[in-house]
C-alpha positions, 0 to 999 in steps of 0.5 A: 876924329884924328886926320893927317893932311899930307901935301905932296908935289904929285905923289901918288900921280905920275914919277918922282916922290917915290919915297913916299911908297915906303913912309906911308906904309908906315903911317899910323895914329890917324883915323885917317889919312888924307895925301893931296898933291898940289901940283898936277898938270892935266894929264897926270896920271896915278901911277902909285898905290896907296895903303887901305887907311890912305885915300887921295883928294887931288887938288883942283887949282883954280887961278884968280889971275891977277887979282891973286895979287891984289889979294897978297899984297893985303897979306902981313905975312907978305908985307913983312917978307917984303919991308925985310928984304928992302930993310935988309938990303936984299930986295929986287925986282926978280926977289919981289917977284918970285915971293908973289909968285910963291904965295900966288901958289900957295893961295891957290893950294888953299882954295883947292884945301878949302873946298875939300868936304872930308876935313869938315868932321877932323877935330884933330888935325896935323897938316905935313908938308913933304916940301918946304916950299910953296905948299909949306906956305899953304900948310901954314895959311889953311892951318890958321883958317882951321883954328878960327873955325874952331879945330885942333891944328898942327902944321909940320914939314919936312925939308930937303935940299932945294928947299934949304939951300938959298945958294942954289935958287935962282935968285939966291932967295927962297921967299917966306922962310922966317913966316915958314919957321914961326907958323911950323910946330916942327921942321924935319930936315932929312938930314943933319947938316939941313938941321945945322942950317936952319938953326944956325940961319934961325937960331930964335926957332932951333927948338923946332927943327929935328932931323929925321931920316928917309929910309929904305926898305930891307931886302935881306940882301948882303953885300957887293961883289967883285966877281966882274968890277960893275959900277952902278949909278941911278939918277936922272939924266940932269946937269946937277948929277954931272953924269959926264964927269963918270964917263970921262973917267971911264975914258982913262980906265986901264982895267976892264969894268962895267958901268950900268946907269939907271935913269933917263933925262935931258942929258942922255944922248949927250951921254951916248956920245961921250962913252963912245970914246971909253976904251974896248974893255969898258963896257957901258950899259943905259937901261932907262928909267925903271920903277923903284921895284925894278930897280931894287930887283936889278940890284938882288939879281946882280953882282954890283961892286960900288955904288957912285954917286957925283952930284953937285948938290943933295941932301941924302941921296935915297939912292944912296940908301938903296945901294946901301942896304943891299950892302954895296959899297958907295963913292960919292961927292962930300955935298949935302948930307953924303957924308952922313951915309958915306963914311970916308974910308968905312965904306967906300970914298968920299971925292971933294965936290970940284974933284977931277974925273982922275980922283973919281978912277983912283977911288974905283981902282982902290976898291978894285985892288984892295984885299978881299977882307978889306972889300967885305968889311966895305960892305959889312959897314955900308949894311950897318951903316944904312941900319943904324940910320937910314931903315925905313923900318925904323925910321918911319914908325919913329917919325909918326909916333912924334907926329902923334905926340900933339903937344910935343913941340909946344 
């Protein structure tokens, strides 16, 4: 029996991961498919359903306190990731902490996957870790105790942002990444410029690291309109999407606009106040936070001019991806893999990532002023560009056919 392992954060248990929805309806080549979320807290709570061939095994974590570290500290893989740090010069007190506290974790995620009787009958199995992180770790150790007890195992992830990026963890350190890339078959960054970095950082294992996109669905809906200049945004209220720097832009418009931002957060009665000062004929609409299908009806029903999106940081916005295939054009920041999807003057505007909110108004008034043929062919790019790379009803199948293919990275 040929069985996939998928680990998750908490999909399909209360928010985030939402594009996980579109994947697994996807999923094929398995006789079956297991999703274990990892991370769950007491009262979560399933809110997503999943596919007729997808059941889910929530993981019962159980701690063993500190003698998860006495345990660790026999670990090789975690005296290697330690004499590197000190042989490198790189070693701290807080860096030392946080690999323990990582492989803490993932020792706890393996016991959970231990216990779980349904792999008992897999000859076959692929383990898929959505993050590159801590259950990665876990993917990596319960693939090696799955061999000893004689089975067929590939351990696979995919990478994201956070995951990727030393330069924007805590510590400037994400731990066990050399022991993540040598126990991995494959890592799949979601996007090119995470492919760029994991090769150029572990050039002995380029091999295994192939880019492969998220992808959104199609809703057979073409173009943005202009019939009222509507801004859309969506995003959690957090400071990494540096929401204020729209609305202090909004505060200089001199043209009559709307801007409607989906989302919730920390950050949202900070927000309230800031567009207080936005001039008369500015009009700013907070709905909260909506379910994905909610979202992509708001964007159907509606006329939506341009898409804006000014984090600090990313891989590939999904949300990018949505606004694009209903053919909205998109301003956004050149951080991450933006610019894979935003084509700098194809279909909309990329602003530098310190850009002032000044940059931000003149990008919205040159969509504003612009011809009408010269908006449509914005929108025409924005489709083509989302179908050639980022359809979920290309980019899944695909993605599944490679993890089907057993020997393909060996």
């Amino acid at each position: 029996m040929k069985v996939l392992i998928l680990l998750t954060a908490s999909f399909p248990f209360d928010g985030g991961e939402e594009f996980l929805e579109n994947e697994l309806c996807f999923a094929h080549g398995f006789d079956r498919i297991y999703v274990c979320p990892c991370g769950l807290k007491p009262n979560s709570v399933q809110t997503r359903e999943l596919p007729q061939n997808v059941q889910c095994l929530p993981l019962k974590r159980v701690s063993g306190g500190r003698s998860d570290y006495l345990f660790l500290l026999r670990l090789p893989c975690v005296h290697n990731e330690l004499f590197s740090l000190l042989r490198t010069g790189k070693f701290t007190a807080a860096r030392a902490h946080e690999c323990l506290f990582f492989m803490k974790n993932a020792a706890s995620i393996v016991r959970a996957l231990k216990r779980e009787e349904a792999f008992l009958a897999a000859d076959e199995i692929t383990i898929y870790s959505y993050w590159f992180y801590d259950a990665a770790a876990a993917g990596a150790l319960f693939a090696k105790d799955l061999r000893s007890a004689g089975k067929r195992v590939k351990f696979v992830s995919r990478a994201h942002g956070f995951d990727i990026h030393e330069e924007r963890s805590k510590n400037r350190y994400l731990p066990m990444r050399k022991f993540l890339m040598e126990n991995a078959a494959a890592v799949f960054p979601c996007s090119e410029e995470g492919t760029k970095i994991l090769q150029n950082r572990f050039p002995q294992f380029a091999g295994k690291v192939h880019t492969a996109h998220l992808g959104t669905r199609e809703e057979n809906c073409h173009g943005g309109s202009r019939a009222e200049f509507h801004l859309v945004s969506c995003s959690y209220m957090v400071p990494v999407k540096r929401l204020h720097l729209i609305a202090l832009a909004l505060g200089k418009a001199n043209f009559p606009l709307r801007w409607t931002h989906i989302g919730s957060g920390p950050l949202e009665e900070e927000l309230r106040r800031l567009v207080k000062n936005v001039p008369s004929d500015v009009r700013v609409d907070f709905p909260g936070a909506m379910k994905n299908s909610d979202v992509l009806k708001f964007y159907r029903n509606r006329p939506i001019t341009v898409f804006v999106n000014v984090s600090s940081s990313e891989g590939i916005p999904v949300s990018i991806m949505e606004a694009c295939s209903f053919g909205i054009p998109v301003i956004a920041t050149d951080v991450g893999g933006t610019g894979e999807i935003v084509k700098d003057g194809k279909n909309g505007f990329l602003l530098k990532p310190d850009f002032a909110p000044e940059e931000l108004l003149q990008a919205l008034d040159r969509i504003r002023s612009m011809n009408g043929e010269d908006y449509e062919k914005l929108c025409k790019n924005s489709r083509s560009i989302w179908q050639e790379s980022f359809c979920a009803e290309r980019n899944y199948p695909s993605f599944y056919e490679v993890l089907n293919q057993w020997n393909c990275f060996t």
